[in-house]
N, C-alpha and C positions, 0 to 999 in steps of 0.2 A: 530330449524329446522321447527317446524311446524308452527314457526310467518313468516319466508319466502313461507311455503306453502300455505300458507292462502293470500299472500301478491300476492302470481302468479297466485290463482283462483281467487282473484278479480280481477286481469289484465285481465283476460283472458274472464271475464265477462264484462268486461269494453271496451273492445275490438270486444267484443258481435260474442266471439268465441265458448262459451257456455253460454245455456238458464238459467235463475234464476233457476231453479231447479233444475239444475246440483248445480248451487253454492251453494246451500242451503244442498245439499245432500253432497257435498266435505264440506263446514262449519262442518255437524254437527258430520263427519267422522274424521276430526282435533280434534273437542271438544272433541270427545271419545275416542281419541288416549291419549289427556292432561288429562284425569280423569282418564284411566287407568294406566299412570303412575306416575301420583296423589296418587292413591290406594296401589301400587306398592311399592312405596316409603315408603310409613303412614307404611302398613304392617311389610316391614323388619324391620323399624325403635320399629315399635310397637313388635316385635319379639326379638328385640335387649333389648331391654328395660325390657318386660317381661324373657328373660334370666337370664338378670344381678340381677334381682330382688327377682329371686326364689331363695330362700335356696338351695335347691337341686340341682342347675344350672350346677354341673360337669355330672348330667346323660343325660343333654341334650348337651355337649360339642364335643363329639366325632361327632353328625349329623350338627352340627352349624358349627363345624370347616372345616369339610367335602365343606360344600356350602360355607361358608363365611370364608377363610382362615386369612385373610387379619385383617378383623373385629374379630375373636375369637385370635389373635394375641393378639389385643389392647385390646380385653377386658382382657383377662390373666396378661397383665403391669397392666391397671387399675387397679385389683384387688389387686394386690402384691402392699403394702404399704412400 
């Protein structure tokens, strides 16, 4: 989605519908939108990881499964050998 937004505020700069620095201000509004869920991503991923890792990982199971139903599912198979 945001490789088409970026694709229609160059048009629209190209078309000289808006000034460079509208474009520059919508660019760097996409970039921040892609790093935040960049971060987003790392985070659960790094969350997920740090779960499965921990010894202790069933007293964090009840809030994990709560948010990530789906994901404390597959990790609960995973574990069960």
């Amino acid at each position: 989605m945001s490789q088409q937004n970026s694709k229609a505020v160059q048009l629209q700069f190209d078309k000289g519908y808006i000034q460079q620095t509208d474009l520059l201000s919508e660019q760097l509004k996409i970039q921040q939108s892609r790093q935040n869920y960049l971060q987003a991503a790392y985070n659960l991923f790094s969350s997920i990881i740090t779960v499965k890792t921990d010894k202790d990982s069933k007293a964090y199971m009840p809030i994990f499964s709560y948010h990530f139903p789906i994901l404390a599912a597959m990790s609960e198979e995973n574990s069960n050998p």
